[in-house]
C-alpha positions in Angstrom: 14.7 -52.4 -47.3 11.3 -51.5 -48.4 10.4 -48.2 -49.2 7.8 -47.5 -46.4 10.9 -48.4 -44.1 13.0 -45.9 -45.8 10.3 -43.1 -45.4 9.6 -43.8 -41.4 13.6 -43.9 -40.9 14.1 -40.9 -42.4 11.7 -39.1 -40.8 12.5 -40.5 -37.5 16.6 -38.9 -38.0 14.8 -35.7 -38.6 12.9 -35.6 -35.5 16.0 -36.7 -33.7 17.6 -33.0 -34.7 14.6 -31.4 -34.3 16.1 -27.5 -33.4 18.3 -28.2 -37.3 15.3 -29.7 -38.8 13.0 -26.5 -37.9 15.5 -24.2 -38.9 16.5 -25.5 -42.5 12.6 -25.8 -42.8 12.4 -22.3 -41.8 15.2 -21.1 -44.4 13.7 -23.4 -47.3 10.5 -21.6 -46.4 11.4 -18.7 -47.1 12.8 -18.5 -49.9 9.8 -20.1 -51.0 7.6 -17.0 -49.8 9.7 -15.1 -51.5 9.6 -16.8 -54.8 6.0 -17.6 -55.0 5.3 -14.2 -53.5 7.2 -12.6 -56.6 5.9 -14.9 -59.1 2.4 -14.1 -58.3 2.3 -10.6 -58.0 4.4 -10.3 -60.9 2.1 -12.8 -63.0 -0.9 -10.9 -61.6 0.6 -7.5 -61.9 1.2 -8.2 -65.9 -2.6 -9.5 -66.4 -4.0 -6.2 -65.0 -1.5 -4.1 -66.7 -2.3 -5.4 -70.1 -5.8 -5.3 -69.2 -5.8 -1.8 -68.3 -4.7 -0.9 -72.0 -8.0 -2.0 -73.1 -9.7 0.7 -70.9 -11.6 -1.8 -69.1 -12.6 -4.0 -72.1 -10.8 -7.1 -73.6 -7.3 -6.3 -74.8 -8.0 -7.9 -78.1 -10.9 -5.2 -79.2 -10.7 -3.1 -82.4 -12.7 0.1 -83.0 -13.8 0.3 -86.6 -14.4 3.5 -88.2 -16.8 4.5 -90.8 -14.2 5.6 -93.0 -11.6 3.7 -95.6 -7.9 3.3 -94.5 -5.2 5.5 -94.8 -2.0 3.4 -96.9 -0.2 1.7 -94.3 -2.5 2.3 -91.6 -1.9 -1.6 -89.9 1.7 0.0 -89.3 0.1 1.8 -86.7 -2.1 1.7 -83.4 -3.6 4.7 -84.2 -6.8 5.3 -86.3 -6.0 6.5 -89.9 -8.6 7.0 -91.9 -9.4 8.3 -95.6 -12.4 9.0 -96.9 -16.1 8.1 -96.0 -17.6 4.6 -96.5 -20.6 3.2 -94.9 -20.7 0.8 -92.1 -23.9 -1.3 -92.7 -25.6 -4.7 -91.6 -23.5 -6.6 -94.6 -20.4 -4.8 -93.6 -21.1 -6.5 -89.8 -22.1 -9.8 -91.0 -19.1 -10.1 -93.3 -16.5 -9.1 -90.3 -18.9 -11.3 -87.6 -17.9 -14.5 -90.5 -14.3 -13.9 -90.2 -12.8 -17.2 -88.2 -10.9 -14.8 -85.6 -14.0 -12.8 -84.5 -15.1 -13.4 -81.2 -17.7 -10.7 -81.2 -18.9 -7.4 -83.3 -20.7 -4.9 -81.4 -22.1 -1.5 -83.0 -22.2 1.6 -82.3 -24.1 4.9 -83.3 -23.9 8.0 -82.2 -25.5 11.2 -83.0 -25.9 14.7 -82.1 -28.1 16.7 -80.1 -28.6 19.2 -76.4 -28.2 18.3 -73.1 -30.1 19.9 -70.3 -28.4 19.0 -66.7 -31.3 18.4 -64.0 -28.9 18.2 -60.7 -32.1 19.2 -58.3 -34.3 16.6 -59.9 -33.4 13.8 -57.6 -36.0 11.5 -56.6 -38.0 12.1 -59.8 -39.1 8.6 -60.2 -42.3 6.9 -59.4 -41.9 3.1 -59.7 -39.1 3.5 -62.2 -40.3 5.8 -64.5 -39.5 10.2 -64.5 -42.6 11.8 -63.6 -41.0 15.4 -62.9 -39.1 17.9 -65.7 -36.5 20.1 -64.5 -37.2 22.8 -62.7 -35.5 26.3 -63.6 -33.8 25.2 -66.2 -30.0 25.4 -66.7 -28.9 26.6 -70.8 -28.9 23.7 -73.2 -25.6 22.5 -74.3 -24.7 20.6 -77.4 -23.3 17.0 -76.8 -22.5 13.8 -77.8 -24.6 10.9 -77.8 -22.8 7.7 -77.8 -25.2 4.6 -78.7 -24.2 1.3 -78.2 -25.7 -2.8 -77.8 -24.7 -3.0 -74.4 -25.9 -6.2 -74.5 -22.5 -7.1 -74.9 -21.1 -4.5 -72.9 -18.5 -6.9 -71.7 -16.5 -6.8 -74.9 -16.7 -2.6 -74.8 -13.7 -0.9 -74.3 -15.5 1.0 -70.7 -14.6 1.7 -67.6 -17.1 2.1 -65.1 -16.4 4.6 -62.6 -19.7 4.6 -60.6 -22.9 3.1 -60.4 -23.8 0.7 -63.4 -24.4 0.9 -67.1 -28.0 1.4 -68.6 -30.1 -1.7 -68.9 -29.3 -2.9 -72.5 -32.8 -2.4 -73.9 -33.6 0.9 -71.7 -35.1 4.5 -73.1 -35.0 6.2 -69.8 -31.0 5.5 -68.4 -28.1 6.8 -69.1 -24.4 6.6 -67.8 -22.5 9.7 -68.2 -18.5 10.2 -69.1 -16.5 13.0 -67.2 -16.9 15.1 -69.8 -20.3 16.1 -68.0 -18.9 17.5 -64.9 -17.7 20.4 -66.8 -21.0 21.6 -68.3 -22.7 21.0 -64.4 -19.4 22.6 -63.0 -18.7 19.5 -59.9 -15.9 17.6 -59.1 -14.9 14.7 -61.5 -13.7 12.9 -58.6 -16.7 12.5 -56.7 -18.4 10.8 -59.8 -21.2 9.2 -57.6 -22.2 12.9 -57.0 -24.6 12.8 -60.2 -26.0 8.9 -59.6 -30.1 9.4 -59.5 -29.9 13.1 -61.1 -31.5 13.3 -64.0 -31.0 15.1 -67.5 -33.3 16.3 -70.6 -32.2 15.3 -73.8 -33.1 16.0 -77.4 -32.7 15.1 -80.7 -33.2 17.5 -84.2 -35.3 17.6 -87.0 -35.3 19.9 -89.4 -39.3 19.7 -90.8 -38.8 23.4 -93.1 -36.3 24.3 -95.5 -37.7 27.9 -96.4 -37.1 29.1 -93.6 -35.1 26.6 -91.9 -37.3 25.5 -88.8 -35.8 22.7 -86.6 -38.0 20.8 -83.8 -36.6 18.1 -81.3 -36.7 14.7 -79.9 -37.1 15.4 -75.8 -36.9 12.9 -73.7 -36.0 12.3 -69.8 -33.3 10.2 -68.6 -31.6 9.0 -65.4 -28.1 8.7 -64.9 -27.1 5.5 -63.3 -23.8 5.6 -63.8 -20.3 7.2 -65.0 -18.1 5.5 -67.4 -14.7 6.4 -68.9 -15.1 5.3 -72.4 -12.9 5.5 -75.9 -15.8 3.8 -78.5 -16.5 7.3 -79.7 -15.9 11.3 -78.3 -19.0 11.7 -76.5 -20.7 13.0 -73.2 -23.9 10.5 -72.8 -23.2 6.5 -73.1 -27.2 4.8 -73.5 -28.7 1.6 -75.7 -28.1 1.7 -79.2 -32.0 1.3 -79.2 -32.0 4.9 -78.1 -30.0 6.9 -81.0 -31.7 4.6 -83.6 -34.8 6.5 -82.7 -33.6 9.7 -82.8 -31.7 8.8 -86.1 -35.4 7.6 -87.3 -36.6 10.6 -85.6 -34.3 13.0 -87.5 -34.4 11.2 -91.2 -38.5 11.0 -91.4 -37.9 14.9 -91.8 -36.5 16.4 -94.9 -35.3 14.0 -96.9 -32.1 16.7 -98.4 -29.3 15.8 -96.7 -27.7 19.1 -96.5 -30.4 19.5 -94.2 -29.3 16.8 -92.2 -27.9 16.8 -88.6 -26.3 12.9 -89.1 -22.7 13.1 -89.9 -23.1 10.2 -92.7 -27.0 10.3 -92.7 -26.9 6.8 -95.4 -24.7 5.1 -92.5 -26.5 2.6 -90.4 -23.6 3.0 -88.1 -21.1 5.3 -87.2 -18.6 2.6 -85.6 -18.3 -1.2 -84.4 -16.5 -2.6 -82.0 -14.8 -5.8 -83.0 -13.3 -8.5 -80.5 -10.6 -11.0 -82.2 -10.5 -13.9 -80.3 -7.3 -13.5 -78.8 -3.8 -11.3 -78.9 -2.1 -13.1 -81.7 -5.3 -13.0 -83.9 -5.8 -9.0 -83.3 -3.6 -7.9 -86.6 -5.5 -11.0 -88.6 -8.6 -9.4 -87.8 -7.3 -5.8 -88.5 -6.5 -7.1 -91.8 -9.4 -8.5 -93.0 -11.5 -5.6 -92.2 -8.6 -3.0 -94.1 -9.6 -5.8 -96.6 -13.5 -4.8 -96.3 -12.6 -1.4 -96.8 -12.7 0.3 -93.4 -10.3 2.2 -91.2 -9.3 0.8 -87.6 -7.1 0.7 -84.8 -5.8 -1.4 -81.8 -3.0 -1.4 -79.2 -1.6 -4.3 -80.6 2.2 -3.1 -80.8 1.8 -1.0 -77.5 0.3 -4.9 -75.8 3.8 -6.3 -77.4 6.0 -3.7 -76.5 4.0 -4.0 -72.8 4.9 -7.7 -72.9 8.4 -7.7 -73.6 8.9 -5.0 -70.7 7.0 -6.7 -68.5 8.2 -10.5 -69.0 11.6 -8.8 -68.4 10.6 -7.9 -65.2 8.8 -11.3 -64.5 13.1 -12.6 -65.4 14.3 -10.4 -62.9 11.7 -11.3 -60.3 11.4 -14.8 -60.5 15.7 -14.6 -60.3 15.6 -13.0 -57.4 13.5 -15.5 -56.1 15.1 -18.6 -57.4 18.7 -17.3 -55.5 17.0 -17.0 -52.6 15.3 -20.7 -52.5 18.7 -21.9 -54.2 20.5 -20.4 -50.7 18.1 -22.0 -48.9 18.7 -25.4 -50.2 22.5 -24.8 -49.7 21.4 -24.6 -46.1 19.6 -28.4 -46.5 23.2 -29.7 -48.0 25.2 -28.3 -44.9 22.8 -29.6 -42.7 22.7 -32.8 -44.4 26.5 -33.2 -45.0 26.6 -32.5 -41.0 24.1 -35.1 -40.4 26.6 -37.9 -42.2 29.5 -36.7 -39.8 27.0 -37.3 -37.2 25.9 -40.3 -38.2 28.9 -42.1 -39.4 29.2 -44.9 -36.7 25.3 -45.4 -37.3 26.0 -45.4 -41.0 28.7 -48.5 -40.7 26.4 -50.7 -37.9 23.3 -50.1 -40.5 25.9 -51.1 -43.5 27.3 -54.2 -41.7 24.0 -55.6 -40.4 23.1 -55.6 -44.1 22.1 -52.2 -45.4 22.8 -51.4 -49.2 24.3 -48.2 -50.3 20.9 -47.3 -52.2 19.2 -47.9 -48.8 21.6 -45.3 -46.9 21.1 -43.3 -50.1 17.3 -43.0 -49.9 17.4 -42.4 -46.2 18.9 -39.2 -46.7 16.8 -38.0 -50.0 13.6 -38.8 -48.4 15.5 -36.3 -45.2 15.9 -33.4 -48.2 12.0 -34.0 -49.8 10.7 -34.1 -46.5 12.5 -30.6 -45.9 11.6 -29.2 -49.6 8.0 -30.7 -49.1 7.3 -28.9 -45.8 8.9 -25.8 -46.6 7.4 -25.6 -49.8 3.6 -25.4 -48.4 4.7 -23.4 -45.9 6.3 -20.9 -48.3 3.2 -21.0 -50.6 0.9 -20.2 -48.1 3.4 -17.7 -46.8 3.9 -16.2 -50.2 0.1 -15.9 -51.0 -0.2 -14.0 -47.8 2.4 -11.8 -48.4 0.9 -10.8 -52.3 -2.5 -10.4 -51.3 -1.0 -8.2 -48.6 0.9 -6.6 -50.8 -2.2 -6.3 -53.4 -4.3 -4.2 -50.5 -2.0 -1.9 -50.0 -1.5 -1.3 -54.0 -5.1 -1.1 -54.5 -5.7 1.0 -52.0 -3.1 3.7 -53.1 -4.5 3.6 -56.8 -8.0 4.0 -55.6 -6.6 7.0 -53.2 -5.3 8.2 -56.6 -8.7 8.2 -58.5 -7.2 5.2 -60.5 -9.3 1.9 -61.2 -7.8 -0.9 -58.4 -6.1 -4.1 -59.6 -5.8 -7.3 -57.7 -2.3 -8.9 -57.2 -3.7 -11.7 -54.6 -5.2 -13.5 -57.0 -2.2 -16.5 -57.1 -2.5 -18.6 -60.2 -3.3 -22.4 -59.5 -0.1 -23.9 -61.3 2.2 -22.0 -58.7 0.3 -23.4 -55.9 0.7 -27.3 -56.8 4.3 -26.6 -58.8 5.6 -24.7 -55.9 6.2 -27.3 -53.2 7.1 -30.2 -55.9 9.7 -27.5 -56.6 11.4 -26.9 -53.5 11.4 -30.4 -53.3 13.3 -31.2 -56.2 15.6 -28.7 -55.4 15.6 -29.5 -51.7 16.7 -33.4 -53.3 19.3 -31.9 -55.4 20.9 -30.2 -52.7 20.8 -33.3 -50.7 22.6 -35.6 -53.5 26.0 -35.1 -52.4 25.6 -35.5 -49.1 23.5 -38.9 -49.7 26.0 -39.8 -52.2 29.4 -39.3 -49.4 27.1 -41.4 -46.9 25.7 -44.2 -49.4 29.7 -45.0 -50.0 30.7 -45.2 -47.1 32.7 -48.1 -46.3 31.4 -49.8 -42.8 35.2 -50.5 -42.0 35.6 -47.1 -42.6 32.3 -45.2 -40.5 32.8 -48.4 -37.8 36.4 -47.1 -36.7 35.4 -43.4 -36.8 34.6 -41.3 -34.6 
């Protein structure tokens, strides 16, 4: 019998039952919402987890300190360092060479006072400050974190509010939370302080005898608020920025002990380096203990992470698989019923000149059809059910001041795998019964019932 045949005659027995038919579908689908449901917010859930470790960067970045390791510092994820060694251009090109480096980005940061301008609002004339702060608040010493935020996308940031300075701008600024101490607000209303503006400045000493000082002032507005762990700092702003107040500050006296720079010969005070993936991160680390210079990296929190967490995805995806496996148990009762059913129709097909693979295909195309239909329903079902769930998750980290993750996102291998699974499990299920109705005798299903 051709195959076509065997498809439309299955079908037809199918439609015959039709209340059976709609409620093994129903059980096949869902167990298929549950399984795909699990398996996507699991999969998701373990992407945004691992992410998360990177404070909002990629997982595989390394923070490189201007210092030589401590002995056995690779042991560790934290930063051990030893003495001080320079981090220049040659020092970047060398680590940018490595085969395993995706990226290298670097950081300066420097010294200097901070004067919060909260009432300065609306400052601006076409972009630029036009207006200083009025009554000023006391000057406060902080942090300056420069870095080439041209790649800020392999920074280990978090942004909070608003954006990040324009890569190339001497007038914006994005601040950490560090800053909503000295201006006494609430860290978490961090848009509070989007369009105020702060005064900024940068020493010089120009006298040794007596010791005069002079600064580098300059006006900026914040556009946004980060959470940050490149450096300790209180102002994140283009690297452009603090290598003019470095410029600024060495054109002076030319003694270092006059000097405000930490390491005043140091062309940078750290880099960021991005391997180009997990498994390449303690390569990387390597070669630049090799150079000479201290670093760290979660590498074995991410692996310790991973186990956990693919422990879980076990569990979850069991859970799953029991309840599609019940599921299919329901398509071999309903199928096994189907051949008590059918077993005069069985002999009359047999002695008119069916063949036992013909009976036997009838009944597996029955169980694919099942699996099939059920299986899209499920995935559909499922996705709905984990981008449900991922709303109401979201929603409760954001209520908590934490940084949202999405679990709807379903990964495109579980949407075409999932229905050819139930399927093939759906046709497993269905064997036996296809089997007991394929041998048959027609003597036998002619004089039953």
């Amino acid at each position: 019998m051709p195959l076509i045949d065997v498809v439309a005659f299955g079908i037809r027995n199918l439609r015959r039952r039709g209340a059976r038919t709609l409620l093994t579908g129903l059980a096949v689908a869902l167990g298929a919402t549950l399984l795909v449901a699990l398996l996507t917010i699991s999969g998701t859930a373990d992407s945004r987890v691992v992410s998360q470790l990177g404070k909002g960067g990629p997982i595989a970045a390394i923070r490189v300190d201007d210092a030589v390791p401590a002995p056995n510092a690779l042991a560790s994820d934290d930063l051990q360092t030893g003495d001080h060694h320079d981090i220049d251009d040659a020092a970047v090109g060398a680590i940018r060479r490595s085969p395993h480096v995706a990226s290298v980005v670097p950081v300066l940061s420097i010294g200097g006072l901070a004067v919060p301008c909260p009432a300065a609002e609306a400052a601006r004339e076409g972009g630029k400050l036009t207006a200083a702060c009025a009554n000023r608040p006391d000057p406060y010493g902080a942090t300056l974190v420069g870095a080439d935020l041209t790649r800020a996308q392999s920074l280990p940031i978090t942004l909070l509010a608003g954006r990040l300075p324009r890569p190339h701008s001497l007038t914006e600024v994005a601040v950490t939370q560090s800053y909503f101490d000295h201006i006494h607000a609430d860290p978490n209303r961090p848009r509070a302080v989007l369009g105020t503006e702060v005064e900024l400045a940068t020493p010089e000493v120009f006298s040794a005898d007596p010791l005069r000082v002079r600064g580098r002032w300059f006006q900026a507005l914040i556009v946004g608020v980060v959470a940050q762990s490149i450096e300790s700092g209180d102002f994140l702003l283009p690297i452009d920025e603090t290598q003019a107040a470095r410029r600024f500050e060495l054109a002076g006296l030319t003694d270092s002990r006059f000097s405000f720079a930490r390491h005043p010969s140091s062309e940078y005070s750290a880099l960021v380096v991005v391997a180009d993936s997990l498994n390449d991160v303690h390569a990387v680390r390597r070669e630049i203990a090799d150079l000479g210079y201290a670093n760290s990296a979660p590498e074995h929190l991410v692996a310790s992470v991973q186990k956990y967490l693919h422990v879980v995805d076990i569990v979850l995806g069991g859970i799953g698989l029991v309840a599609l496996t019940i599921a299919c148990l329901g398509i071999a009762s309903s199928l096994l019923a189907a051949v008590r059913e059918r077993w005069r129709e069985i002999g009359v097909m047999k002695a008119i000149g069916a063949e036992d693979r013909d009976v036997l295909r009838w009944f597996l195309v029955e169980a694919a059809t099942l699996g099939i239909a059920g299986g899209v329903a499920g995935t559909a079902a499922g996705l709905a059910v984990a981008w449900t769930v991922g709303l109401v998750v979201n929603s409760y980290l954001v209520q908590q001041g934490l940084q949202g993750i999405d679990l709807g996102e379903m990964p495109l291998q579980v949407a075409l795998l999932a229905p050819v699974a139930t399927a093939l499990l759906a046709m497993a299920a269905g064997t036996a019964p296809a089997l007991r109705a394929a041998r048959l005798p027609a003597r036998e299903a002619l004089g039953g019932l």
